[in-house]
N, C-alpha and C positions, 0 to 999 in steps of 0.2 A: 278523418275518423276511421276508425279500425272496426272491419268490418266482422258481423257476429256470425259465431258459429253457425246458425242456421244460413243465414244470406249466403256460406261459403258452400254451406253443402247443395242450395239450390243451385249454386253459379256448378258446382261438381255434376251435378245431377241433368244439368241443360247441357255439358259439355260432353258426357256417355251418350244424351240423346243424338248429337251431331253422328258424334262418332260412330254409333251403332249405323245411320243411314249411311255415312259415306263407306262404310267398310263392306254393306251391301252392294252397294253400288259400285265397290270395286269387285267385288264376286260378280255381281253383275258381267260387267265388263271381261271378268277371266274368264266367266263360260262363255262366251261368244271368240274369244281367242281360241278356246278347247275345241269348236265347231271349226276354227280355221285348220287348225292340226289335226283335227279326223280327215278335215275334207281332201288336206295335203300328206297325209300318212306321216304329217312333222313327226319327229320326238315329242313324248308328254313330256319327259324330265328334264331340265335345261340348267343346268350348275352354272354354266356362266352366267343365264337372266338372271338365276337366282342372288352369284354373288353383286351383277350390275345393281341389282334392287337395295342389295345393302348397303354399297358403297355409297350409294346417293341416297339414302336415308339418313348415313351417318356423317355425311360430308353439310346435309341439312343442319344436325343438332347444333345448340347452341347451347345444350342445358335446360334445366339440370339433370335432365338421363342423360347416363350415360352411355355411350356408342356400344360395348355388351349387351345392357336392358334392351337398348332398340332393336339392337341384333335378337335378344331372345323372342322378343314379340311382333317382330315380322317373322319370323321360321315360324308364328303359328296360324299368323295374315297369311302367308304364304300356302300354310298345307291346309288350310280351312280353305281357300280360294279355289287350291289346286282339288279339291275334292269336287267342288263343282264341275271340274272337266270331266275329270275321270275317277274312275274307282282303282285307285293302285293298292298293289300286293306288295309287300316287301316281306324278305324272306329273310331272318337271320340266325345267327347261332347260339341252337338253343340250350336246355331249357329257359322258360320261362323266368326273366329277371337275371343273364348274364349282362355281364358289361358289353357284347354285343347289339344286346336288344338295348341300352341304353343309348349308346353310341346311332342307333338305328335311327333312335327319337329326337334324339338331341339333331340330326340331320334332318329328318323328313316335318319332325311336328306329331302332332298327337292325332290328328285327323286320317293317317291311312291305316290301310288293313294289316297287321302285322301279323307273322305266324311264323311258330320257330323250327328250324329244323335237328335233325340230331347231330350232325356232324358235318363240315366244311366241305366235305364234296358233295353233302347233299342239297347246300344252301346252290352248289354248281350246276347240280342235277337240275334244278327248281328252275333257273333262271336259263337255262340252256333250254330243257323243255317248254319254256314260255309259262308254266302254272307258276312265277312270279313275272312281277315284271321287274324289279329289280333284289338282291340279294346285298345281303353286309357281312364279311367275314375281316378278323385280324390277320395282318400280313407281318406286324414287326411290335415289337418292344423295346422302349431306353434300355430296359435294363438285361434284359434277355436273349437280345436280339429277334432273327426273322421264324416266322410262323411256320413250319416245313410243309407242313400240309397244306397251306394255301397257294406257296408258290408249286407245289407239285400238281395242285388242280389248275391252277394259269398255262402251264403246258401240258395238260390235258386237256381240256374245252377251249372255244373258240370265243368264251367270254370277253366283252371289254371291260374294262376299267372306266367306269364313268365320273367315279372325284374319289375325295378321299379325305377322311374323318381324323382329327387328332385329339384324343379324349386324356385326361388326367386320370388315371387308374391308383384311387385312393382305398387300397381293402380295410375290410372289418373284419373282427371273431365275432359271429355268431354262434348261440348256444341255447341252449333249456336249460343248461345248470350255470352254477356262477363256477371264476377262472381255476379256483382252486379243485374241484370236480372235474376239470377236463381229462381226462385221460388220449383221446386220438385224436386227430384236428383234419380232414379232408378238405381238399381243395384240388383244381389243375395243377400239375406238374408249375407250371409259372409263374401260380402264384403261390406256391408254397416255398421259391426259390426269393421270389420278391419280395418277401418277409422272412428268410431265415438269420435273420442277427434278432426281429424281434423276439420269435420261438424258442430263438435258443436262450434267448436272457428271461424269459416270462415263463415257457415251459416247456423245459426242459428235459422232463422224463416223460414228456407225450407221444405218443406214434405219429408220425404225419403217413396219411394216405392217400396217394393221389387218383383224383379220377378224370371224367372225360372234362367236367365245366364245374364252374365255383356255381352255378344253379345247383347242379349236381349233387355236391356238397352239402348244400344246406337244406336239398330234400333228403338226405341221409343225414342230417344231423336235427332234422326235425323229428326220426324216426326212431333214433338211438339213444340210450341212455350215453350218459358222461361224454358223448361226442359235441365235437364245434367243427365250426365250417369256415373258411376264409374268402369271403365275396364279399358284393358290392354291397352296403350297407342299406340299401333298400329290398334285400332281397330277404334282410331279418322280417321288415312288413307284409310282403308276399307270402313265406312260409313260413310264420310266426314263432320267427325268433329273435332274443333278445341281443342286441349289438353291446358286446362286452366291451371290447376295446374297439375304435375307429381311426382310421389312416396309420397300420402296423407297417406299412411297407418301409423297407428300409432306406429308401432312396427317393427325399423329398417331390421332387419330378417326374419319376416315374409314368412316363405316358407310351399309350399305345396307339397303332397308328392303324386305322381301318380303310376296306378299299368298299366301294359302291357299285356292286358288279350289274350290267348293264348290255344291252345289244348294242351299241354306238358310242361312235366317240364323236365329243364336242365340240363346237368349232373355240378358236382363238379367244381369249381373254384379254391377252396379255400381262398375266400374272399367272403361268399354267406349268404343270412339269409332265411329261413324259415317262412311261415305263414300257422298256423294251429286255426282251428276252432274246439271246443268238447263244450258237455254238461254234464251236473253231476247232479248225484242225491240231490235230495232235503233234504237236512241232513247238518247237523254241522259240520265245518271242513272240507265241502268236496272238497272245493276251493284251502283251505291247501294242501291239499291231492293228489290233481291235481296239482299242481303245484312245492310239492317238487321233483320227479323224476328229473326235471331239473335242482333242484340246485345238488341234489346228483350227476346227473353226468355231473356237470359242464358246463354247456347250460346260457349262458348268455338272458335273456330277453330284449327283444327290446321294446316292448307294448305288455300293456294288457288293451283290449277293451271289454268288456261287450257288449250286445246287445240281448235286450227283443225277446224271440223265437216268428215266428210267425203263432206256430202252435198249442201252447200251453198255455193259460193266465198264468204268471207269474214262466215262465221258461227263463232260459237265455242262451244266448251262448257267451263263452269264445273266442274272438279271440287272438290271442298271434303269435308276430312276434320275432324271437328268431335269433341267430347270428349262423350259420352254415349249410350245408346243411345236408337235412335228409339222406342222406346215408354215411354222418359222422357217424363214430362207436358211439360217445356221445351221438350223435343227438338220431341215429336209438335207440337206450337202451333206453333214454329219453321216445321216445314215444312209445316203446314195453311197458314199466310201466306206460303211461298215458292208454293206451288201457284198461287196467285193474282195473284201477279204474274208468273212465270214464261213462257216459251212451254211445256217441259217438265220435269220435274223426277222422276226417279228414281234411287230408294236401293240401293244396290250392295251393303248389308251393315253389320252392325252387329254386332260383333265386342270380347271383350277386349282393351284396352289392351296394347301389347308393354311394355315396362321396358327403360331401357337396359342391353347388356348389358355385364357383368365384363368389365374385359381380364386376368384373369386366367383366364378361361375359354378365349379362344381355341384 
């Protein structure tokens, strides 16, 4: 016999009861873990428990959630939990409602303290100084490539790299007028590049202006007549504008990859990549040179980013994200041999692996 509406919602309604207590009682249980890491000066943040906690949540399912859903509502078990230890800061690049601070959420959970800062050496400034405990800035783009600015703060501060974020970067036009009324359209330099096949076919006698962030943008294009903004489509509900058009970018994929800046690096996963920064002498081959040690002992390369030194006129530093952690036997040989030929050569973090992510998560 098929059972009625009401009996299903009772059977719904005993089953939140359960849940509501064991979810307790897993908070429970994390604040007395949060007492063991004050009492040991542990790490509060731990990317590998956190990715361990998924994998064996999702290695559980059987249906019908799927391994995403479960993913999304443990990242919020998790920062609902995590709040019970501690009160964390996270610091990211602001204003209010960039695709940093989205990126920030979608990693931490809705449960910590967020606050934004103005610009990517400031999110450095925050977390170097300790008035964050951890900071979230863009390091690269599919379609634009590497952030310049953020790899020039990685060889300025003594920051680490504690994981690292890979979000789908789907922009919208926001406006107050409709598309025929647009006359200038603001945005970051990046993303007004990541949408110029849409601009030029949609509108194409507009100004494009760029400024520091796509928040930016849309608080100037909440303030001006016939202007539009190009950001993240939640940022029309924050400063109440209307999303004319959604996902303009021109390049279906288009993802950007964020770093979780941090005092520590974490131990082994075994699913982890490394980012290291060296320089070399100015001689022939010496790039060569630096770089075989990791094919010899098997180190796969992720990126390799160049970037003009800025202490030096026309020296460069080597950044290279590689597939392991440094206290992998490979790894560590790898860069006992870059040491050596190197002029310097320091490790930025060693951190789980992101996965790309679902576009149905968006």
């Amino acid at each position: 016999m098929t059972a009625s509406l009401d009996e299903l919602r009772r059977r719904i309604d005993a089953i939140d009861e359960e849940l509501v207590r064991v979810l307790n009682e897993r908070a429970a249980i994390t604040h007395e873990v949060g007492k063991l890491k004050a009492a040991s000066n542990g790490p509060v943040y731990i990317p590998g428990r956190e990715e361990e906690v998924y994998r064996r949540v999702c290695s559980l399912n059987n249906g019908p959630l799927r391994d995403e859903t479960l993913r999304a509502i443990y990242r919020e078990v998790i920062s609902g939990c995590r709040r019970t230890q501690f009160d964390l800061r996270v610091c990211f690049l602001g204003p209010e409602a960039t695709f940093t601070e989205f990126a920030a959420r979608e990693k931490f959970g809705a449960s910590m303290n967020y606050y934004p800062a103005r610009s990517i050496s400031r999110v450095f400034v925050e977390v170097d100084r300790n008035e964050a405990d951890y900071g979230v800035v863009p390091v690269e783009n599919s379609t634009e490539g590497s952030v310049s600015d953020t790899l020039d703060m990685l060889m300025e501060f003594d920051t680490k790299i504690s994981a690292e974020i890979l979000m789908p970067i789907h922009h919208a036009l926001l406006a107050r007028c409709p598309l025929e009324e647009v006359r200038v359209v603001y945005s970051k330099p990046e993303a007004l590049a990541q949408c110029r096949a849409w601009l030029t076919l949609h509108l194409p006698e507009a100004e494009l202006r760029p400024v520091a962030s796509t928040a930016e943008a849309a608080i100037i294009a909440r303030k001006e007549d016939n202007a539009a903004a190009i950001a993240h489509k939640m940022a029309g509900s924050v400063y109440g504008l209307t999303v004319l058009h959604s996902s303009i970018e021109d390049l279906a994929r288009n993802t950007t990859r964020f770093l979780v800046l941090g005092g520590e690096i974490g131990s082994a996963t075994g699913n982890d990549k490394t980012s290291v920064v060296f320089t070399i002498h100015h001689r022939s081959g010496a790039l060569y040179d630096a770089l075989t040690p990791f094919k010899q002992a098997g180190v796969n390369l992720a990126n390799l980013m160049p970037r003009p030194s800025r202490k030096h006129p026309w020296e460069y530093c080597f950044f290279v994200d590689l597939f392991g952690h440094r206290d992998d036997a490979n790894v560590a040989a790898a860069l006992d041999e870059l040491r050596k030929l190197a002029l310097t050569v320091r490790v930025l973090g060693s951190y789980p692996a992101a996965g790309m992510p679902q576009e149905d998560q968006q």
